[in-house]
C-alpha positions as CSV (number, residue, x, y, z in Angstrom):
1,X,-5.9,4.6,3.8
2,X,-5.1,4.4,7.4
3,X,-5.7,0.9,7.1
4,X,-3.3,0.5,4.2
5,X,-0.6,2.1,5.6
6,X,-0.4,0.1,8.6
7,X,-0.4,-2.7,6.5
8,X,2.5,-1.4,4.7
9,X,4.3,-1.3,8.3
10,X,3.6,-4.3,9.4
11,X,4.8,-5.4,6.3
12,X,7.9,-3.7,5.6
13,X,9.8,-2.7,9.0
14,X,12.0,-5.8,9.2
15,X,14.4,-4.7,6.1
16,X,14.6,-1.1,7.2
17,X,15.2,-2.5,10.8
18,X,18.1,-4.9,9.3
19,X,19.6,-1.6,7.5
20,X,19.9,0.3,10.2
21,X,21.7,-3.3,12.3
22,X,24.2,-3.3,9.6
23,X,24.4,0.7,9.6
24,X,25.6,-0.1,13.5
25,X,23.5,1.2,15.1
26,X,22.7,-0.6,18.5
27,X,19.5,-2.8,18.3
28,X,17.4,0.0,20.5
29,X,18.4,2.8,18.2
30,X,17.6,0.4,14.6
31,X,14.3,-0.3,16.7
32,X,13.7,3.6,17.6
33,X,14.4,4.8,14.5
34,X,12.4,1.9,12.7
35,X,9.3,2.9,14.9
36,X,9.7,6.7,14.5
37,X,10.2,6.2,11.0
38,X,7.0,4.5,10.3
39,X,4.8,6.5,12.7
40,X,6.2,9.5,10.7
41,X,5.1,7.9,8.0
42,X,1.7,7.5,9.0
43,X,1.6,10.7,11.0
44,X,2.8,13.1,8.0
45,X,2.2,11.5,5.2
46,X,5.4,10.6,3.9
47,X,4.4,8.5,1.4
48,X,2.3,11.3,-0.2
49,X,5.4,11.8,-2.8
50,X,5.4,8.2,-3.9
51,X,4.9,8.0,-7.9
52,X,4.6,4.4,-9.4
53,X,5.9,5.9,-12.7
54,X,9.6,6.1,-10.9
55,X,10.5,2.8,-10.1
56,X,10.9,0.0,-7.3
57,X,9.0,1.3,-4.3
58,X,11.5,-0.5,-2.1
59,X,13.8,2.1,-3.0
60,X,11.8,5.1,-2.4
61,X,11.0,3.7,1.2
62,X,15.0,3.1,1.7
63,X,15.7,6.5,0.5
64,X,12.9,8.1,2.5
65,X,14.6,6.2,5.7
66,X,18.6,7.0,4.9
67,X,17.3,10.3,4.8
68,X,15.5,9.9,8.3
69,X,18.5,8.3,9.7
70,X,20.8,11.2,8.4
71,X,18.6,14.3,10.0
72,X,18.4,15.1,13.2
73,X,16.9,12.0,14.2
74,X,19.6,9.9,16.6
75,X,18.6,8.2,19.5
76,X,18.5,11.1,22.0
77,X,17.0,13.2,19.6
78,X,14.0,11.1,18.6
79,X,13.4,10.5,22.6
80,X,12.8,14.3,22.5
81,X,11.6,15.4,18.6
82,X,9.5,12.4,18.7
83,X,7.9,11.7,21.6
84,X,4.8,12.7,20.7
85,X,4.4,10.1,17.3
86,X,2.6,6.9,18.6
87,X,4.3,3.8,19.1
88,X,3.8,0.8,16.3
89,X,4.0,-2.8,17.7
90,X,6.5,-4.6,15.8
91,X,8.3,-7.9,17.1
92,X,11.5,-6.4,17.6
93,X,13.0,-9.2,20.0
94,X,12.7,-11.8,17.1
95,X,13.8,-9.5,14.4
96,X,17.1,-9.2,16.7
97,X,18.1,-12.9,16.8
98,X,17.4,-12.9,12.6
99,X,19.4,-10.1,12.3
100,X,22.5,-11.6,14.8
101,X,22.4,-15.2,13.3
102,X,22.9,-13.6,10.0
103,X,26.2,-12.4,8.6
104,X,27.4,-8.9,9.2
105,X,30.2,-8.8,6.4
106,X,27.6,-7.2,3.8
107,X,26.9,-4.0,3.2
108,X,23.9,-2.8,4.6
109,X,21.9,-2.1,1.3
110,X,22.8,-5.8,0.2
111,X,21.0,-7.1,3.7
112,X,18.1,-4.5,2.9
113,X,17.4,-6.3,-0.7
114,X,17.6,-9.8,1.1
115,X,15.3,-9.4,3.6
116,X,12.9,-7.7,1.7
117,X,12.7,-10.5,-1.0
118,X,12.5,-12.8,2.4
119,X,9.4,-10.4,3.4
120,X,8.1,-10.6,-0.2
121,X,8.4,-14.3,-0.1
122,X,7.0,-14.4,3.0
123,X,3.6,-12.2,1.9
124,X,3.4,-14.7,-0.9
125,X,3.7,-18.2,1.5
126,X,0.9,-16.4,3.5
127,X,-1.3,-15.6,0.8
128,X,-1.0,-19.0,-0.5
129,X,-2.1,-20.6,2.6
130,X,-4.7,-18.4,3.3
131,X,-5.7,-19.5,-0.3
132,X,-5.6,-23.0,0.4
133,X,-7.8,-22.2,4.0
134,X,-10.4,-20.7,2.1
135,X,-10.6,-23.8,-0.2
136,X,-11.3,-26.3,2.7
137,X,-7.3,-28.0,1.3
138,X,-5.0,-26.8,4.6
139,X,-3.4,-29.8,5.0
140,X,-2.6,-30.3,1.2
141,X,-1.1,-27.1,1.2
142,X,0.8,-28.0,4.5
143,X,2.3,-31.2,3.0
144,X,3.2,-30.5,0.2
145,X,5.1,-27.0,1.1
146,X,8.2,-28.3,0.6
147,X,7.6,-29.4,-3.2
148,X,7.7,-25.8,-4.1
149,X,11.1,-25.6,-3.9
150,X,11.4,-28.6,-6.4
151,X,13.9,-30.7,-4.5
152,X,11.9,-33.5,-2.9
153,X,12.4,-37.0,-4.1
154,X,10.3,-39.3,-6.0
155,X,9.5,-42.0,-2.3
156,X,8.6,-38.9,-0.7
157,X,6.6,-38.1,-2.9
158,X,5.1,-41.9,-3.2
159,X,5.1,-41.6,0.8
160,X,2.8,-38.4,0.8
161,X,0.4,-39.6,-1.7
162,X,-0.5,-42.8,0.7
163,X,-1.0,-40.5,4.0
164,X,-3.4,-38.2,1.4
165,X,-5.1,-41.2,0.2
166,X,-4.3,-39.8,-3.4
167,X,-2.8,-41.5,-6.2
168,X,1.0,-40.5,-7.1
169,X,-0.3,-39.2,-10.4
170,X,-3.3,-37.2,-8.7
171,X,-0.1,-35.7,-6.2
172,X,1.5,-34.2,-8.8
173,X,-1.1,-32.3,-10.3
174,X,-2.0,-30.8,-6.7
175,X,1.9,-30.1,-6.3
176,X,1.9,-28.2,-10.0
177,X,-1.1,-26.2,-9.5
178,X,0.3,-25.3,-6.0
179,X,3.6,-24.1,-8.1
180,X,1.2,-22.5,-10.5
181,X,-0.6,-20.6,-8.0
182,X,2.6,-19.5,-5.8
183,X,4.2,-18.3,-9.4
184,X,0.8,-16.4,-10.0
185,X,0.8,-14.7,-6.4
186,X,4.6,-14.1,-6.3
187,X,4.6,-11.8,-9.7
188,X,1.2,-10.6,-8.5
189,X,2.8,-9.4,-5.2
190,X,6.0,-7.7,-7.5
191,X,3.6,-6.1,-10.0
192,X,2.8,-3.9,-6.9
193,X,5.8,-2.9,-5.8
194,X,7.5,-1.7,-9.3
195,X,7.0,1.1,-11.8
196,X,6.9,0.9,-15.5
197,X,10.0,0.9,-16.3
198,X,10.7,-2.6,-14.5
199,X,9.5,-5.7,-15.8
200,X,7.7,-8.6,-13.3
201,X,10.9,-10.7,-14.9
202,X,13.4,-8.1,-14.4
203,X,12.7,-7.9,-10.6
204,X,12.0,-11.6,-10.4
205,X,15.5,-12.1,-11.5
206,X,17.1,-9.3,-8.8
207,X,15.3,-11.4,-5.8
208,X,16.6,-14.3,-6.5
209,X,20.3,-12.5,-7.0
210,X,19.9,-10.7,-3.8
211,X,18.4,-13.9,-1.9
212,X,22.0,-15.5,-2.5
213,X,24.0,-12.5,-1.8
């Protein structure tokens, strides 16, 4: 469990940290309250009211940290209240320059929902190349990265087959089982993340909405 949920950290601070950005707050107060949100998470089990059965869990972490924000937990405060909750190691100094080269005319729950499916999409990209790794085909998976977006053209594609040593028709079935296997991983990775109420489809449809927001 311990294990998990600093997964889930590691996983899932950048969106909260971008909320609280475009909540202005100063970039050491999102990254306080980001760090003393999680380690309150771990610390006192926060997530022990979690239910699957009641939807997207992206919301119940959002609502569990507008909450945090709105208590008693400002800058000062945390300094003092929280001091004692460890700190959690998140690239903060990378998260900033994201966050300042993005726009800040949205509201903050619209950049929430875009840089979650951004982490979402991210989880997936790393999946699939650790997929590829394990199969002995890094460098497939390297090259033909850019196909999964579907907008490479035909001499490229002609181009890449020669520096594999594959045939063009041999390339495309690598490039469609690579889109078959980031499709299967993507809905995978959504399936986890939803209740019952919300179809794989459903949410697939509201990433790609709040990826263009």
């Amino acid at each position: 469990a311990s294990n998990a949920l600093a997964a889930l950290c590691q996983s899932y601070w950048h969106p909260l940290y971008v909320y609280a950005r475009r909540r202005g707050k100063s970039a050491e107060d999102a990254s306080d309250l980001t760090q003393s949100f999680f380690a309150a998470v771990i610390e006192k089990s926060f997530l022990e009211s979690a239910d699957p059965d009641r939807g997207r869990f992206r919301t119940f972490l959002l609502t569990l940290f507008q909450r945090f924000i709105g208590q008693e937990y400002r800058r000062e405060q945390i300094q003092r209240q929280g001091g004692h909750l460890k700190k959690i190691a998140f690239n903060f100094d990378a998260a900033e320059q994201l966050c300042l080269q993005n726009s800040t005319d949205v509201a903050p729950e619209v950049a929430f929902e875009k840089e979650w499916a951004l982490t979402l999409l991210g989880h997936v990209m790393d999946r699939l190349a650790e997929d590829y790794q394990q199969r002995g085909k890094p460098e497939l998976f390297q090259k033909c990265r850019p196909w999964l977006n579907g907008n490479v053209d035909g001499a490229s594609e002609a181009k890449l087959a020669k520096e594999l040593g594959m045939t063009e028709g041999a390339l495309r079935v690598a490039i469609h089982r690579l889109r078959e296997r980031f499709r299967e991983l993507l809905r995978a990775e959504i399936a986890e993340t939803i209740g019952p109420d919300t179809t794989v489809d459903e949410e697939l449809a509201h990433l790609r909405q709040a990826l263009i927001s």
